[in-house]
Every structure is written in C-alpha cells, then in structure tokens.
FIRO-160286 format. One line per 8 residues: for each residue x, y, z of C-alpha. Coordinates in pm, whole numbers. Layout:
! residues N
X,Y,Z ~ ...
END
This chain:
! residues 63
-1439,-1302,-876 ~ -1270,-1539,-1109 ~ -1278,-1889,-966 ~ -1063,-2157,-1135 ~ -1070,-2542,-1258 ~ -784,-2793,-1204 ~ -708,-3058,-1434 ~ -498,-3350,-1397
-268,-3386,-1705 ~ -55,-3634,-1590 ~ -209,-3946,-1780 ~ -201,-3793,-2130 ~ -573,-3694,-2053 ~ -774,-3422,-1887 ~ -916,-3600,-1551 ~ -1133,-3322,-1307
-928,-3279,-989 ~ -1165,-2982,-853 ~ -1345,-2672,-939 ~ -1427,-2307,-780 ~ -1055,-2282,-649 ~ -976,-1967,-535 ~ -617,-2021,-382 ~ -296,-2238,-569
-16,-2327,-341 ~ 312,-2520,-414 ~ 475,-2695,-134 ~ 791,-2914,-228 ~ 641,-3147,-411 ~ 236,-3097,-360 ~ 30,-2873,-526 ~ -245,-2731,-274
-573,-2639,-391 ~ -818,-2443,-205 ~ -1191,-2384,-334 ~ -1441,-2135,-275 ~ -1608,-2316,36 ~ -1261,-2380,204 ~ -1167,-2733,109 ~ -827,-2815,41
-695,-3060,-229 ~ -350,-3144,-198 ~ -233,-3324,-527 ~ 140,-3502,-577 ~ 271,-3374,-878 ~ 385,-3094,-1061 ~ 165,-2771,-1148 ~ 219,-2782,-1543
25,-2421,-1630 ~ -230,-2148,-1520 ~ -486,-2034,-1828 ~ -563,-1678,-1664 ~ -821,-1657,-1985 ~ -965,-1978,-1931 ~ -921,-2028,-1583 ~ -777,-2322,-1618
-496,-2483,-1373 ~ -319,-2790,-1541 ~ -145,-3031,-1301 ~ 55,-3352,-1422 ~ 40,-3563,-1076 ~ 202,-3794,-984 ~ 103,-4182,-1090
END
C-alpha cells in the first residue's frame, strides 16, 4: 500500500499538512484529506500536484 504526504505550498515553503493519506478529495474549493486511521483534513486551497513516485501531494492553501 502506498500511503501519501501532503504539503502546503502556498507560502513559498513546504509546511506538513498530514501524512499516511490514503484518500484525496476535491470539493469546490477544499481539498479533503483522509489518512490511514480515518481522519479527515479538509484544507482551503487549491491541490497544486500529486508525485505518484514520491508520494507526495502539494497543496497551495489558502492564506
């Protein structure tokens, strides 16, 4: 199972937003994230890329 990392890209830098997430949804203008253990992250913003290699999610939220 490939479990992914989301990074907040919004600021110029790379800021953590969550690890182990197993499920990306868009919804208008959120970006949902849902980990391994079932919690849900729902970030304001736009989802920027997916690094299938690197498992790597890059969101720019919203300041």
């Amino acid at each position: 199972m490939c479990l992914s990392t989301a990074y907040d890209v919004g600021s110029g830098s790379e800021k953590l937003i969550a690890d182990r997430i197993t499920n990306v949804s868009i919804e208008g203008e959120n970006v949902r994230l849902t980990t391994l253990l079932g919690t849900q992250t729902v970030i304001e913003g736009q989802l920027k890329s997916i690094d299938l290699n690197r498992n790597i999610i890059y969101i720019a939220a919203k300041q």
